[in-house]
mmCIF file of the N, C-alpha and C atoms, coordinates in Angstrom:
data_MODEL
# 
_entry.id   MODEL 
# 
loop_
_atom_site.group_PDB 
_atom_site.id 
_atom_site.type_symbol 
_atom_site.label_atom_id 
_atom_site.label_alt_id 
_atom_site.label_comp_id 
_atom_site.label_asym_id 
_atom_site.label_entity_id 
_atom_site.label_seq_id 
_atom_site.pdbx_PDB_ins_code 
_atom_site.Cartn_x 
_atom_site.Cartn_y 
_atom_site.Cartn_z 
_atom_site.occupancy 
_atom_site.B_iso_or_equiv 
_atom_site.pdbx_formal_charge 
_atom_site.auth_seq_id 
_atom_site.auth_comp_id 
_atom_site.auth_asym_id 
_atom_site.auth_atom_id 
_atom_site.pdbx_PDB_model_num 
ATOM 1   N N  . UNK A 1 1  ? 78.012 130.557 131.647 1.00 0.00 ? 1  UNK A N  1 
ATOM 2   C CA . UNK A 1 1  ? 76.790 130.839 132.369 1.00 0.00 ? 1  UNK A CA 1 
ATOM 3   C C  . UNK A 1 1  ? 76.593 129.753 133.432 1.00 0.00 ? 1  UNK A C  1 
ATOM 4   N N  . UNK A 1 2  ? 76.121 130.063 134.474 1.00 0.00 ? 2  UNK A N  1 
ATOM 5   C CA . UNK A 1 2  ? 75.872 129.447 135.620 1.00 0.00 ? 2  UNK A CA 1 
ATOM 6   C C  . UNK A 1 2  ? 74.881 129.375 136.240 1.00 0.00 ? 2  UNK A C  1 
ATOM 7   N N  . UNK A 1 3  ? 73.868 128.522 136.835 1.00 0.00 ? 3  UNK A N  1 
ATOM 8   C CA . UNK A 1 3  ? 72.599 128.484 137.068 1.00 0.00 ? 3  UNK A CA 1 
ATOM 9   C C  . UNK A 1 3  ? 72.653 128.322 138.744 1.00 0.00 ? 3  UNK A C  1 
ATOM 10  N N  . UNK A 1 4  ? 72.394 128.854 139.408 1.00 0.00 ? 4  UNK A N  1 
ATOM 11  C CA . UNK A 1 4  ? 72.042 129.439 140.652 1.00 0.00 ? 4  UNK A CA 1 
ATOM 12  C C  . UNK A 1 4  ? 71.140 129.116 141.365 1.00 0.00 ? 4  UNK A C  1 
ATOM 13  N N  . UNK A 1 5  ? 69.926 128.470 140.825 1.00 0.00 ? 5  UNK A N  1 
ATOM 14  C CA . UNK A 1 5  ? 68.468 128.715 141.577 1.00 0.00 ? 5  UNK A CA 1 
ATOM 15  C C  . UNK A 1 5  ? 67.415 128.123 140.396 1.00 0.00 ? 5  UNK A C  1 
ATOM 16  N N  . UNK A 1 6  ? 66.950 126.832 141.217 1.00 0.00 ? 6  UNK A N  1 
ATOM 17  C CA . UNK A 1 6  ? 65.747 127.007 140.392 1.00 0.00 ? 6  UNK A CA 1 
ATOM 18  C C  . UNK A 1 6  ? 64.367 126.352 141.263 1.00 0.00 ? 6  UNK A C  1 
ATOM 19  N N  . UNK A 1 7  ? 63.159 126.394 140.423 1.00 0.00 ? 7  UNK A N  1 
ATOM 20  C CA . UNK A 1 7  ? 62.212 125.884 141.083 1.00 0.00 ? 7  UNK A CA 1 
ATOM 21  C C  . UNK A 1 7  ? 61.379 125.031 140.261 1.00 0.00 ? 7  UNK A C  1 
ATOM 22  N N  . UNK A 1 8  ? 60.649 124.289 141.084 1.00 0.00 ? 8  UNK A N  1 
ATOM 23  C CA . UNK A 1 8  ? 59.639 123.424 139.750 1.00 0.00 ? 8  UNK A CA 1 
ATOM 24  C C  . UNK A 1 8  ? 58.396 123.286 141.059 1.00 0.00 ? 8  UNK A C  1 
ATOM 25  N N  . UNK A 1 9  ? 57.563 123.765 139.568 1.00 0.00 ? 9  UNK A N  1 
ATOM 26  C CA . UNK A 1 9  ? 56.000 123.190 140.538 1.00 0.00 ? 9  UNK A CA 1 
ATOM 27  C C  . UNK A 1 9  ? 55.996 121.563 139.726 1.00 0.00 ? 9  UNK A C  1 
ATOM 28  N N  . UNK A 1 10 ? 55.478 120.923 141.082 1.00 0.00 ? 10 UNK A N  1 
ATOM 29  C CA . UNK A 1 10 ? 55.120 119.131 140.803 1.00 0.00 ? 10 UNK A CA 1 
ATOM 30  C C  . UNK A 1 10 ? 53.760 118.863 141.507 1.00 0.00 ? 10 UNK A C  1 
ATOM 31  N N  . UNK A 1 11 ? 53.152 118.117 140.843 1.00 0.00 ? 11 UNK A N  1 
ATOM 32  C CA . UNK A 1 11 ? 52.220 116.917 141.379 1.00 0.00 ? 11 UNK A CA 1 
ATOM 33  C C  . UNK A 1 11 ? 52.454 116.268 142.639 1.00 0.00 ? 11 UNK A C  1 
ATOM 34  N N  . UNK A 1 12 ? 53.358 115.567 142.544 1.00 0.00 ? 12 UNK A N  1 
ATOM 35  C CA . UNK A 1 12 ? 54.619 113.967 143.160 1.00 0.00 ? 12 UNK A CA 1 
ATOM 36  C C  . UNK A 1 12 ? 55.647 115.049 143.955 1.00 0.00 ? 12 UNK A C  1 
ATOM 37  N N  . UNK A 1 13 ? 55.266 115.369 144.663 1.00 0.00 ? 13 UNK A N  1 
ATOM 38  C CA . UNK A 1 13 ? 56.466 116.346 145.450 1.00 0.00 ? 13 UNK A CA 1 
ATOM 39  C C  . UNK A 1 13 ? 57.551 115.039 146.062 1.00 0.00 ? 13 UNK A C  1 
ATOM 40  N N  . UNK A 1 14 ? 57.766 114.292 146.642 1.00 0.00 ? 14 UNK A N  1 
ATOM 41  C CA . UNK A 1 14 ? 58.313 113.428 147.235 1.00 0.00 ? 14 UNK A CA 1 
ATOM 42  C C  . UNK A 1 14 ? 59.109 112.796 146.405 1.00 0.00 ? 14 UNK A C  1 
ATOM 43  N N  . UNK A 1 15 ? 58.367 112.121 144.974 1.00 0.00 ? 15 UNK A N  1 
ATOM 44  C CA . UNK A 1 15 ? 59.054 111.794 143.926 1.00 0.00 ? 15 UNK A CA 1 
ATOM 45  C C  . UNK A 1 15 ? 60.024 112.368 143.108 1.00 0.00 ? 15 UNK A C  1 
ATOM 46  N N  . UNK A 1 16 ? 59.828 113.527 142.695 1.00 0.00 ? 16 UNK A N  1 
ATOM 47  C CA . UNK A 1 16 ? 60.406 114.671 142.247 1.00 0.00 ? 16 UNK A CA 1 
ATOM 48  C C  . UNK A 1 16 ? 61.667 114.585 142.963 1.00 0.00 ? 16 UNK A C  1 
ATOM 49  N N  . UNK A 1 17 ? 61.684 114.805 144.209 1.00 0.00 ? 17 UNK A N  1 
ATOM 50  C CA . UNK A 1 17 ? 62.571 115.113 145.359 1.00 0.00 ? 17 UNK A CA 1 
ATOM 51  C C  . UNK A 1 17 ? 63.979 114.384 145.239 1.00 0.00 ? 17 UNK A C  1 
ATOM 52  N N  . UNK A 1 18 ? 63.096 112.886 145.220 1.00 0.00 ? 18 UNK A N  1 
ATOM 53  C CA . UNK A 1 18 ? 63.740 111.685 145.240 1.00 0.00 ? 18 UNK A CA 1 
ATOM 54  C C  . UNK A 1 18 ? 64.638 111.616 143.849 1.00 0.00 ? 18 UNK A C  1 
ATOM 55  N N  . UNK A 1 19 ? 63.962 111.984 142.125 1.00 0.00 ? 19 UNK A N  1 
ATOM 56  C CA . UNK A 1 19 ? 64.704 111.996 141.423 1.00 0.00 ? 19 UNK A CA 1 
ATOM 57  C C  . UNK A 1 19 ? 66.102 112.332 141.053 1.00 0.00 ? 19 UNK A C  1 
ATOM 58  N N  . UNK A 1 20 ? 65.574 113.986 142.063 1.00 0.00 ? 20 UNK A N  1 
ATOM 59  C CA . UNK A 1 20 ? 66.912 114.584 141.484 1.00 0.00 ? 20 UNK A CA 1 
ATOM 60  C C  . UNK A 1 20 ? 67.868 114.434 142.977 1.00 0.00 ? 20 UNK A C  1 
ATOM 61  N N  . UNK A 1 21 ? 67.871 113.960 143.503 1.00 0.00 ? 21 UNK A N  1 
ATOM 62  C CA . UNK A 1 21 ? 68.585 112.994 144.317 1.00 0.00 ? 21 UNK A CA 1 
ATOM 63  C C  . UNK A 1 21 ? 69.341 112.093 144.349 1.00 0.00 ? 21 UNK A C  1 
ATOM 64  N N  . UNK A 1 22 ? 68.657 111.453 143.638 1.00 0.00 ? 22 UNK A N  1 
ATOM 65  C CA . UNK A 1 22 ? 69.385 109.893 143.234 1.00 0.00 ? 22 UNK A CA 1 
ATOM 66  C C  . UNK A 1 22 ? 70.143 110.615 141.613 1.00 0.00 ? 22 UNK A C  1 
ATOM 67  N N  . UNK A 1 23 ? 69.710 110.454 140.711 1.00 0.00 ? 23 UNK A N  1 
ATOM 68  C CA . UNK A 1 23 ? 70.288 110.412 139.689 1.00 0.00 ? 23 UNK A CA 1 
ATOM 69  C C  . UNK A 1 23 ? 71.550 112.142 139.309 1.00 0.00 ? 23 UNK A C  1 
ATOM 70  N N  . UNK A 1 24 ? 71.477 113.177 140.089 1.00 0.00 ? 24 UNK A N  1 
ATOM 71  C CA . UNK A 1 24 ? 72.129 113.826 139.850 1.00 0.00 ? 24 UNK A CA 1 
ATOM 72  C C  . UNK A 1 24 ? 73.170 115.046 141.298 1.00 0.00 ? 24 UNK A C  1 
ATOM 73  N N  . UNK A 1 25 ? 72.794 113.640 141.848 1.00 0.00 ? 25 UNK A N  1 
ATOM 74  C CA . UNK A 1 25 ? 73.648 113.445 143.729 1.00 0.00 ? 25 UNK A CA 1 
ATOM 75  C C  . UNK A 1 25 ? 73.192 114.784 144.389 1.00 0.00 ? 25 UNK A C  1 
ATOM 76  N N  . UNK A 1 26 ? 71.862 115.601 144.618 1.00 0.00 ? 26 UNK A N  1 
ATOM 77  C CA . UNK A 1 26 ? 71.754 116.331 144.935 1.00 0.00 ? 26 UNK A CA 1 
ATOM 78  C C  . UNK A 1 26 ? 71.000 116.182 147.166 1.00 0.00 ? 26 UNK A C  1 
ATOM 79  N N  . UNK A 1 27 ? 71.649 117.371 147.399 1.00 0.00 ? 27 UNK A N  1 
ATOM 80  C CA . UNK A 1 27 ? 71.488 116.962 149.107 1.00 0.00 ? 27 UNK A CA 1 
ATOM 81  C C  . UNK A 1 27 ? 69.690 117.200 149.100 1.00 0.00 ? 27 UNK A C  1 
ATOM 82  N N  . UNK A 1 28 ? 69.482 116.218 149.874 1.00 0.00 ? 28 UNK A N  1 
ATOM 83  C CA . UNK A 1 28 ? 67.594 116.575 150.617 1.00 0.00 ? 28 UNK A CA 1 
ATOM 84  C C  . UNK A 1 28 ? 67.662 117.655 151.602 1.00 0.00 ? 28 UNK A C  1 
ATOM 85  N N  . UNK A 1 29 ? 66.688 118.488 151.502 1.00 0.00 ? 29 UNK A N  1 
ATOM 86  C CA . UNK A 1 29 ? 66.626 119.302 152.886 1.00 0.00 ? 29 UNK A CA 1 
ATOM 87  C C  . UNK A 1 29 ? 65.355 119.212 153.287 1.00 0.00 ? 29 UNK A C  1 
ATOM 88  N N  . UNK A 1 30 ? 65.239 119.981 154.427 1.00 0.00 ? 30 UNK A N  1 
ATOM 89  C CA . UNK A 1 30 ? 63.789 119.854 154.993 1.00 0.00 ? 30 UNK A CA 1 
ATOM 90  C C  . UNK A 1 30 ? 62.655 120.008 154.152 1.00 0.00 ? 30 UNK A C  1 
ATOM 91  N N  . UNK A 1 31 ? 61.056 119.695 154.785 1.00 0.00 ? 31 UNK A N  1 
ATOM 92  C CA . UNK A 1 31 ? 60.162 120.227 153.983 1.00 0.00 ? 31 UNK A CA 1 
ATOM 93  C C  . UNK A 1 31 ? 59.530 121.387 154.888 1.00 0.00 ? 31 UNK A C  1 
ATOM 94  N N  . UNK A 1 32 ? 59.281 122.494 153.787 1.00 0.00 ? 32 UNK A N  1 
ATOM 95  C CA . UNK A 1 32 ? 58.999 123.735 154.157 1.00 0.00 ? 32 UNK A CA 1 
ATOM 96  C C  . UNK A 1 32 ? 57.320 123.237 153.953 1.00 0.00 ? 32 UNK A C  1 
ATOM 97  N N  . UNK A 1 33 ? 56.132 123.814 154.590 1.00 0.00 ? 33 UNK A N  1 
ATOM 98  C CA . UNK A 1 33 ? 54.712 123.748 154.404 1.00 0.00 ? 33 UNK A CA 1 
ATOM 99  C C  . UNK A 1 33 ? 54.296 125.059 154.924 1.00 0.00 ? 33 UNK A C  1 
ATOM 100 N N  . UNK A 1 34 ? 54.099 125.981 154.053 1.00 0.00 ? 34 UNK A N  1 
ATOM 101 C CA . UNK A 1 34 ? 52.934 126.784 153.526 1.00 0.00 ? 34 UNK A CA 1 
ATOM 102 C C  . UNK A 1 34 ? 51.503 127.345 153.969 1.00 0.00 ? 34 UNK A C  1 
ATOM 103 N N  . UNK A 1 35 ? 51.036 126.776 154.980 1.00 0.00 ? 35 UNK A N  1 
ATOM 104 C CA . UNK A 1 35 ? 49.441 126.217 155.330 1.00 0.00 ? 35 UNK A CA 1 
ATOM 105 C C  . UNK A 1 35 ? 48.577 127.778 154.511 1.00 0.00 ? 35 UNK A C  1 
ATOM 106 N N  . UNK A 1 36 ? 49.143 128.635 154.592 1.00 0.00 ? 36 UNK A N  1 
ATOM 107 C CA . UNK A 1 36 ? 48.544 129.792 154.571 1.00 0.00 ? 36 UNK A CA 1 
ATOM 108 C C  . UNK A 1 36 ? 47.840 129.801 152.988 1.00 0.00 ? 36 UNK A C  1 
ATOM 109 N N  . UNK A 1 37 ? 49.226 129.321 152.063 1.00 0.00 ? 37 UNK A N  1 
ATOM 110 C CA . UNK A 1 37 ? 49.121 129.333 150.191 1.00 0.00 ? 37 UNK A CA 1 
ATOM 111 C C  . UNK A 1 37 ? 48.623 127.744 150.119 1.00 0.00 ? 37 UNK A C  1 
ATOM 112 N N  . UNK A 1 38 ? 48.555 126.939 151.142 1.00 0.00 ? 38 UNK A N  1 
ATOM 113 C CA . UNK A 1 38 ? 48.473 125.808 150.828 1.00 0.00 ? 38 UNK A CA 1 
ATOM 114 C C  . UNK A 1 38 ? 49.404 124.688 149.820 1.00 0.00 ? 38 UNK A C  1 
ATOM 115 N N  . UNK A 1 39 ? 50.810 125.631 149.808 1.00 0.00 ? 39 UNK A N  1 
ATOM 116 C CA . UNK A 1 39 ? 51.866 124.772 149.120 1.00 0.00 ? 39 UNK A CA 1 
ATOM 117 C C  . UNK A 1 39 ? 52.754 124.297 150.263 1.00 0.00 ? 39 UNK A C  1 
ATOM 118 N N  . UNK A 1 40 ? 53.893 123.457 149.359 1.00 0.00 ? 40 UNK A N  1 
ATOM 119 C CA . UNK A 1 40 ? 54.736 122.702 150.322 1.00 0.00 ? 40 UNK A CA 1 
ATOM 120 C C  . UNK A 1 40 ? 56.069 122.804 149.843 1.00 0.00 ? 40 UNK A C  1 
ATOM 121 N N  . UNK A 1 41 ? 57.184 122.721 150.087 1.00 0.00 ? 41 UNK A N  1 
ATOM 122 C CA . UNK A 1 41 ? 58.368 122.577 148.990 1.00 0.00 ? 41 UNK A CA 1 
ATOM 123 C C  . UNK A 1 41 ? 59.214 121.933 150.318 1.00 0.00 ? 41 UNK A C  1 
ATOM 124 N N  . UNK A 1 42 ? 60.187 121.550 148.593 1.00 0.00 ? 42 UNK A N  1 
ATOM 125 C CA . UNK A 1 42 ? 61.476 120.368 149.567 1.00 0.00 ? 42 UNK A CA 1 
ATOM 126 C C  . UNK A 1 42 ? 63.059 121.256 148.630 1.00 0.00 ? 42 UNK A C  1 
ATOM 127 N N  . UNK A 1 43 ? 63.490 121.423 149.264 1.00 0.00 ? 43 UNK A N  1 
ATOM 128 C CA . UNK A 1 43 ? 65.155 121.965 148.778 1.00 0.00 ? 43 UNK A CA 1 
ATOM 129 C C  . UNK A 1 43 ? 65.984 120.785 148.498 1.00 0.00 ? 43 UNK A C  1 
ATOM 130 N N  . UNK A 1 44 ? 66.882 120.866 147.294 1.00 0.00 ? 44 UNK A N  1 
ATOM 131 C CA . UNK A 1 44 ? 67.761 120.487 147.120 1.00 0.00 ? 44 UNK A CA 1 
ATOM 132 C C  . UNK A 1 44 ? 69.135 121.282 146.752 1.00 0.00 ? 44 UNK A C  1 
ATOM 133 N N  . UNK A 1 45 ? 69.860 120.952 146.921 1.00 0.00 ? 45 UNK A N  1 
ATOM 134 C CA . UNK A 1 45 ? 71.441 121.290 146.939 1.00 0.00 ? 45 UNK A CA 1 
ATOM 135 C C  . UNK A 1 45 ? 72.450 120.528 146.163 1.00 0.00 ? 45 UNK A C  1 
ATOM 136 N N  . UNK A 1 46 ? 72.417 121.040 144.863 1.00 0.00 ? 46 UNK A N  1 
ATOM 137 C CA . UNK A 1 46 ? 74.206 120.216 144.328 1.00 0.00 ? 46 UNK A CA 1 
ATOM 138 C C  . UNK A 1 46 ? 75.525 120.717 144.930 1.00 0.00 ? 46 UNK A C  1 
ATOM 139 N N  . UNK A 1 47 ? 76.153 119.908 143.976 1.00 0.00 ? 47 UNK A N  1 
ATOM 140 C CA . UNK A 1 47 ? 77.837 120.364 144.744 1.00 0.00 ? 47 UNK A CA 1 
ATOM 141 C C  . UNK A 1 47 ? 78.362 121.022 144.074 1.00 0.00 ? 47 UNK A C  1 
ATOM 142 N N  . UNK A 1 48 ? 77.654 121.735 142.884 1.00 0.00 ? 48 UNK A N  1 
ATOM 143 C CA . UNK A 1 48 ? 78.357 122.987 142.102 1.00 0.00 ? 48 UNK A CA 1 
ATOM 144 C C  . UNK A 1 48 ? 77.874 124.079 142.818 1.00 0.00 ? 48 UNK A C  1 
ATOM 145 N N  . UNK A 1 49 ? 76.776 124.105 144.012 1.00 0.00 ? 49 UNK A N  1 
ATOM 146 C CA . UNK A 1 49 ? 76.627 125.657 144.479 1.00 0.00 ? 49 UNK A CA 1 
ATOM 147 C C  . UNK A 1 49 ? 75.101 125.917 144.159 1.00 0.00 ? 49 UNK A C  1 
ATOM 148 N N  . UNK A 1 50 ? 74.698 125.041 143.153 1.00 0.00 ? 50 UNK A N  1 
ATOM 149 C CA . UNK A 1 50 ? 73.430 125.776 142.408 1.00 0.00 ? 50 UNK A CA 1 
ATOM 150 C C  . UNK A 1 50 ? 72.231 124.993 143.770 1.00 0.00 ? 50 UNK A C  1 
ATOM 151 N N  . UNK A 1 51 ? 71.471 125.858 143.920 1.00 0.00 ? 51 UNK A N  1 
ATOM 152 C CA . UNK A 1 51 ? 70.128 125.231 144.690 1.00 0.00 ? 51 UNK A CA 1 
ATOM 153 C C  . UNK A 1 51 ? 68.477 125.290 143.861 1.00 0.00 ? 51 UNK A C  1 
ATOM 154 N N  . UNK A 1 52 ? 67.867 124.348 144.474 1.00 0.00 ? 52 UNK A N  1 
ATOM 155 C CA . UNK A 1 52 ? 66.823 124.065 144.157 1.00 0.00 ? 52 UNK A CA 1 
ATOM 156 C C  . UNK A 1 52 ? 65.437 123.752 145.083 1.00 0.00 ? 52 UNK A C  1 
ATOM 157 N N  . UNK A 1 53 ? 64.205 124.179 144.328 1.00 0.00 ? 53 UNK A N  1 
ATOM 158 C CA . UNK A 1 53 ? 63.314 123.427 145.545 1.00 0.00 ? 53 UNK A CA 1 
ATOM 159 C C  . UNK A 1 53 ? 62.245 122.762 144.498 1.00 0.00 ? 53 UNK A C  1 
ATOM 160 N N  . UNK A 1 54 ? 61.609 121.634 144.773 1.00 0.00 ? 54 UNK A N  1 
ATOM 161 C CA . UNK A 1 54 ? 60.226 121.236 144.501 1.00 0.00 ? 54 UNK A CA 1 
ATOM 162 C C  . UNK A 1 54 ? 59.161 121.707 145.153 1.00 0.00 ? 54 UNK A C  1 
ATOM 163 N N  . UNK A 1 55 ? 58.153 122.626 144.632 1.00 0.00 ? 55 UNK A N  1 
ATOM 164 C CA . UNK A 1 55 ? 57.237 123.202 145.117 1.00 0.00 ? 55 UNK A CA 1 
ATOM 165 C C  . UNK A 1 55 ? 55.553 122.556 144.683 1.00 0.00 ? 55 UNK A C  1 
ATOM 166 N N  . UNK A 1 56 ? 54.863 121.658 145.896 1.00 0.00 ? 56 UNK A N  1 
ATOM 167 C CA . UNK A 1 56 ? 53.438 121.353 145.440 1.00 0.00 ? 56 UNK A CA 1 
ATOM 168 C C  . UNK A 1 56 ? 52.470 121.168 146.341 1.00 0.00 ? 56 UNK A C  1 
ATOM 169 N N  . UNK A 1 57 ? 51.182 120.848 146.145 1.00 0.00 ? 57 UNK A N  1 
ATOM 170 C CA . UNK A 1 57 ? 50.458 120.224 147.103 1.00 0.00 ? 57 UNK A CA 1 
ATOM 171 C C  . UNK A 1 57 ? 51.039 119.222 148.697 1.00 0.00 ? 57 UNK A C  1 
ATOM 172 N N  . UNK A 1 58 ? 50.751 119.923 149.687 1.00 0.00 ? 58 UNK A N  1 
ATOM 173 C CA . UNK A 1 58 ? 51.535 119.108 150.835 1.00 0.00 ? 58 UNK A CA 1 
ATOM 174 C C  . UNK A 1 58 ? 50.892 117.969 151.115 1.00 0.00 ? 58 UNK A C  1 
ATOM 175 N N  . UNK A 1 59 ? 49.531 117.242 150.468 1.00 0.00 ? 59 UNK A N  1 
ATOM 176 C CA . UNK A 1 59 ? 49.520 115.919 150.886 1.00 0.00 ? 59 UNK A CA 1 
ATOM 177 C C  . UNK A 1 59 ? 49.515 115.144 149.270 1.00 0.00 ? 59 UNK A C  1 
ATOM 178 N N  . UNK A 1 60 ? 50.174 115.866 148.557 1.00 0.00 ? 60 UNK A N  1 
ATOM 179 C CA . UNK A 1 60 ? 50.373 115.258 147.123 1.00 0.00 ? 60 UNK A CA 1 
ATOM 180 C C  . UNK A 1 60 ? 49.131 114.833 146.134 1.00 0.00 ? 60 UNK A C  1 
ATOM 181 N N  . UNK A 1 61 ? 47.861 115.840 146.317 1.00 0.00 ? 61 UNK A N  1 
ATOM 182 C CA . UNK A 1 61 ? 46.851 115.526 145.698 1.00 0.00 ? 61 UNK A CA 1 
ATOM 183 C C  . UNK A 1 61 ? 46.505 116.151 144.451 1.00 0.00 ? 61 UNK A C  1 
ATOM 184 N N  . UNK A 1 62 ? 47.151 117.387 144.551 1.00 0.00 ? 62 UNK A N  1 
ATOM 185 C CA . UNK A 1 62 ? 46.835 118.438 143.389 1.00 0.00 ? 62 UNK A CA 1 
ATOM 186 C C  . UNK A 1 62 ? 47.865 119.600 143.033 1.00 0.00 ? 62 UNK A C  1 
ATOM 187 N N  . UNK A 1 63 ? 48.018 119.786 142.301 1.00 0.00 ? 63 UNK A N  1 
ATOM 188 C CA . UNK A 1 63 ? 49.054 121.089 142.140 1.00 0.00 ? 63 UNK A CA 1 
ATOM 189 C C  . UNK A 1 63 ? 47.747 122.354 141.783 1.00 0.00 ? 63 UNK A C  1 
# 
């Protein structure tokens, strides 16, 4: 089985970001902002293929 896609709602959008970054070598991508839903998300990318985004508050106050 192979995991493809995932998402996480966060608090700490930036932090989050940063985790799975550093500790499991994943690429940063842009930040996407929302204004309409009032969310924000940041993509990440491993090197097995699988992608990801952190999805939260865009000035990091509230989920």
């Amino acid at each position: 089985m192979c995991l493809h896609h995932f998402a996480l709602r966060a608090e700490h959008l930036e932090e989050h970001r940063a985790f799975y970054a550093d500790y499991f070598g994943a690429a940063r991508g842009a930040k996407h902002v929302n204004a309409a839903k009032g969310l924000a998300s940041r993509s990440l990318r491993f090197g097995d293929g699988c992608f990801g985004c952190v999805v939260g508050d865009p000035d990091g106050n509230r989920v």
